[in-house]
Structure formats: C-alpha cells, structure tokens
C-alpha positions in Angstrom: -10.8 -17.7 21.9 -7.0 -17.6 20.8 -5.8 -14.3 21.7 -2.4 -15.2 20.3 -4.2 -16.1 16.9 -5.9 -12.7 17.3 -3.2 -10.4 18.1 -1.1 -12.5 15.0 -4.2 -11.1 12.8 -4.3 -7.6 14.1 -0.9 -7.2 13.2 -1.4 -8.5 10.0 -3.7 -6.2 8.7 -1.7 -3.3 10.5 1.1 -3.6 8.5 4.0 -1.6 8.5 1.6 0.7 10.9 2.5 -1.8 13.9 0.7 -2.2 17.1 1.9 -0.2 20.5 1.6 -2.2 23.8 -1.0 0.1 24.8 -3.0 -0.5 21.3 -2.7 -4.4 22.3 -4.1 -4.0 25.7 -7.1 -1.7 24.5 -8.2 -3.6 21.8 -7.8 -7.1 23.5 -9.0 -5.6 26.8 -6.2 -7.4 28.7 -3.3 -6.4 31.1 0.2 -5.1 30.2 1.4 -8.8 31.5 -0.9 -10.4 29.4 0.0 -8.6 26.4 3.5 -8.9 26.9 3.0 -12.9 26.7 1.1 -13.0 24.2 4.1 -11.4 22.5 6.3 -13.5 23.9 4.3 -16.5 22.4 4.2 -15.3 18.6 7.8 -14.4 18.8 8.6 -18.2 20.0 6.7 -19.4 17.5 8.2 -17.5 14.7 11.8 -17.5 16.2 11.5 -21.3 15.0 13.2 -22.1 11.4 10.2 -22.6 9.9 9.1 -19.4 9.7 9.6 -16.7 7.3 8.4 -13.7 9.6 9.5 -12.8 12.5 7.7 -10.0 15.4 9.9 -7.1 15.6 9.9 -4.2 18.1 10.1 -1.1 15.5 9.5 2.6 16.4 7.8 1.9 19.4 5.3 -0.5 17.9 5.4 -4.5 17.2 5.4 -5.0 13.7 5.4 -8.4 11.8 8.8 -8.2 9.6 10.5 -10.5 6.9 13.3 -12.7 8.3 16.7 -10.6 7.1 18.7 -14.2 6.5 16.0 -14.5 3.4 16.6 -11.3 2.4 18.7 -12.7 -1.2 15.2 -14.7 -1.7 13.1 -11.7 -1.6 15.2 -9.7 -3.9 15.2 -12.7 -6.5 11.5 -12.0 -5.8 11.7 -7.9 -6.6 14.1 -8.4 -9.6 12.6 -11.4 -11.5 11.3 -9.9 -15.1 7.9 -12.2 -14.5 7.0 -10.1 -11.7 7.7 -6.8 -13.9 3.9 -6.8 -14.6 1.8 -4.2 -12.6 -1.1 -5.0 -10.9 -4.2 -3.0 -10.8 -2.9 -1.6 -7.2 0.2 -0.7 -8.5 -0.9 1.2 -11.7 -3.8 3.1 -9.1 -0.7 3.7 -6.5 1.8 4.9 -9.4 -1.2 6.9 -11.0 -2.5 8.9 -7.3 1.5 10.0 -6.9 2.4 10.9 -10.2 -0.7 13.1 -10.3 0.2 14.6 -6.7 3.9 14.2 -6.2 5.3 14.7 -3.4 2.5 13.2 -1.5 2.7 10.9 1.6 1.2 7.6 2.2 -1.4 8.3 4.1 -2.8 10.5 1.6 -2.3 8.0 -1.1 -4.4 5.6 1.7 -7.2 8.7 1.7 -7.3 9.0 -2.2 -7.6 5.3 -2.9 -10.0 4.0 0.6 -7.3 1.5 1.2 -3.7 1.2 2.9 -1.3 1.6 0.4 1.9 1.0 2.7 2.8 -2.4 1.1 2.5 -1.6 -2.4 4.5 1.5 -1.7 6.9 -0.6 -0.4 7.2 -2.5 -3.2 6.9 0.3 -5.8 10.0 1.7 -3.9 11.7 -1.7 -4.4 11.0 -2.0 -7.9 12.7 2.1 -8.8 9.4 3.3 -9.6 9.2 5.7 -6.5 11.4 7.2 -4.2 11.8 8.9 -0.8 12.3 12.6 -1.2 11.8 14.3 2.0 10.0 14.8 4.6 6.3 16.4 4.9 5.1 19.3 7.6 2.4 17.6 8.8 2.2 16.0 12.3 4.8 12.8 12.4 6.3 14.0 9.5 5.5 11.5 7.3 8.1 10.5 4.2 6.7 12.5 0.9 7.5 9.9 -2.4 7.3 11.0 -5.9 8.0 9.1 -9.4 11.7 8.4 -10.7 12.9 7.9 -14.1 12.6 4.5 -14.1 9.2 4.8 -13.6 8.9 7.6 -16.7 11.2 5.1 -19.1 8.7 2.4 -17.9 5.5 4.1 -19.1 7.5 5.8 -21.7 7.4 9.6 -21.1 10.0 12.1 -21.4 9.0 14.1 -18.6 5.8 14.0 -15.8 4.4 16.6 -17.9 3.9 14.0 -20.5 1.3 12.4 -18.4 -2.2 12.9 -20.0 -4.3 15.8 -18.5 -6.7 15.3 -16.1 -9.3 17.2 -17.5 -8.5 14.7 -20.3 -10.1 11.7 -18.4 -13.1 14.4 -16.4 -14.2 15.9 -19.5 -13.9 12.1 -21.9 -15.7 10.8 -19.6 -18.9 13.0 -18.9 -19.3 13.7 -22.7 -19.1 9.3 -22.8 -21.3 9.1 -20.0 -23.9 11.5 -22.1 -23.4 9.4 -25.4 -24.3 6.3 -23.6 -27.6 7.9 -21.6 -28.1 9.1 -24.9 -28.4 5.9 -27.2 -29.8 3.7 -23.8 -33.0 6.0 -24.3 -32.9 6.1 -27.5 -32.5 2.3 -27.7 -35.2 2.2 -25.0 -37.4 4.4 -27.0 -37.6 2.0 -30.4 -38.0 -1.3 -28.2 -40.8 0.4 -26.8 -42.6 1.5 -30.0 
C-alpha cells in the first residue's frame, strides 16, 4: 500500500483543517521518522514545476496549499463573470449564515452535515462574506456574516429583507398537507 498516496488523500479531504504530525502517525500507525518522510516525499514531488499545490507547514498542521506564483491565475479564476453563478453549495452556505450571522464555520459544517471550509473560502473571495471577529468558543474560531455585495447580489436593502423563516416552516407543512391530501384523494377514485 502507498502510504505517500494515502497521506496525499487524507490531506485532501482535510482541507484547510490540516493534519498534525501526531494525526499522521495515529492514523497511519507509523513512526514520527516515518511520517516525517513520507512528508518529505509529497513535498518533493510537488516542489517540482509541474505542480500546482504545494505541502505547507501552517499552524502547526500540514496542509495542502495553492502555489503563491499562480496566485494572478486564481484570481482571473475568482473574478471571471462566468464563474459569478452560485452553485447549490454556495446558495446553502450563503443561506445558513445570512440566517445566523455571525456564525463560525464549524457551525455552518454542523447545520449543513458537510465541511464548508472551501466554499467559505471562496464566498470570502467573491465579497459575499466577511471576517468579523472572533467567537468565545474553544480556538476561537473566525465568526463571518454577509456584506453588501452579497445584499446588492440577491437584491435586498437590508438582511431584514430576507424572507421569514416561518415563511418556508409554515408553506411548507400546509404544501405537505395539500399534497397527502389530493395523493388520497387521487388514491381514493383509482380505487373505486
């Protein structure tokens, strides 16, 4: 089994969350000299011009990053009016912190079942969210909320011009009803 291969993966799908040595060694079960070269190897191999990540030693964790001397690239990227669609990620991200602003991203994670880091990430790129402080919970995690751009985007005024909750709770049960009502009914005459 490639344990280089492996520990590329489990970065991956960590994200912006990183791995610590420690994490490496427990979840590989190997040494702390083992772990190191297997570090050492992904680095070599993305230290090479044809790569467009690099391994990065962040915060006390190893996290895969982009390659700063594309950075121009990945901005074209950001900034391109093709890309100024939102996907149905985005819309639930935007949606879970306009509702709850300030809110951090690990209970935007919670709310939607999935990691949200990267789509935060670009959210933030795109002026939709922004940084505004810091939370009181352990780590201290970064609290976002919406920004104008994202209100001029959607077209509100203000956040209180998002629909109502209830709105959506209360549309939807009496929907819900409707259609149990008219499947029976349906049902009903097909049987007869």
């Amino acid at each position: 089994m490639n344990k280089v291969a492996i520990l590329e993966g489990l970065l991956f799908v960590v994200g912006e969350e990183g791995l610590t040595l420690h994490q490496i060694m427990d979840i590989l079960g190997i040494t702390n000299e083992e772990a190191k070269e297997l570090i050492s190897c992904l680095k070599e191999k993305y230290d090479l011009e044809t790569s467009g990540i690099r391994i990065h030693f962040l915060g006390n964790t190893f996290k895969l990053t982009t390659k700063k001397e594309h950075r121009e690239y990945y901005q074209k990227l950001i900034e391109n009016p093709e890309n100024s669609v939102l996907s149905q990620a985005a819309l639930e991200t935007l949606a879970i912190i306009a509702y709850n602003q300030p809110i951090t991203r690990v209970e935007v994670d919670e709310i939607r079942g999935v990691s949200s880091s990267q789509m935060i990430r670009k959210l933030v790129a795109k002026g939709f969210l922004k940084e505004v402080g810091r939370s009181e919970d352990m780590g201290r995690p970064i609290l976002y909320q919406t920004t104008s751009e994202f209100l001029d985007y959607f077209g509100l005024a203000t956040i209180e011009d998002l629909p109502k909750m209830d709105h959506f709770i209360d549309g939807n049960k009496e929907k819900s009803e409707t259609d149990l009502y008219h499947s029976k009914y349906q049902e009903d005459i097909e049987n007869s």
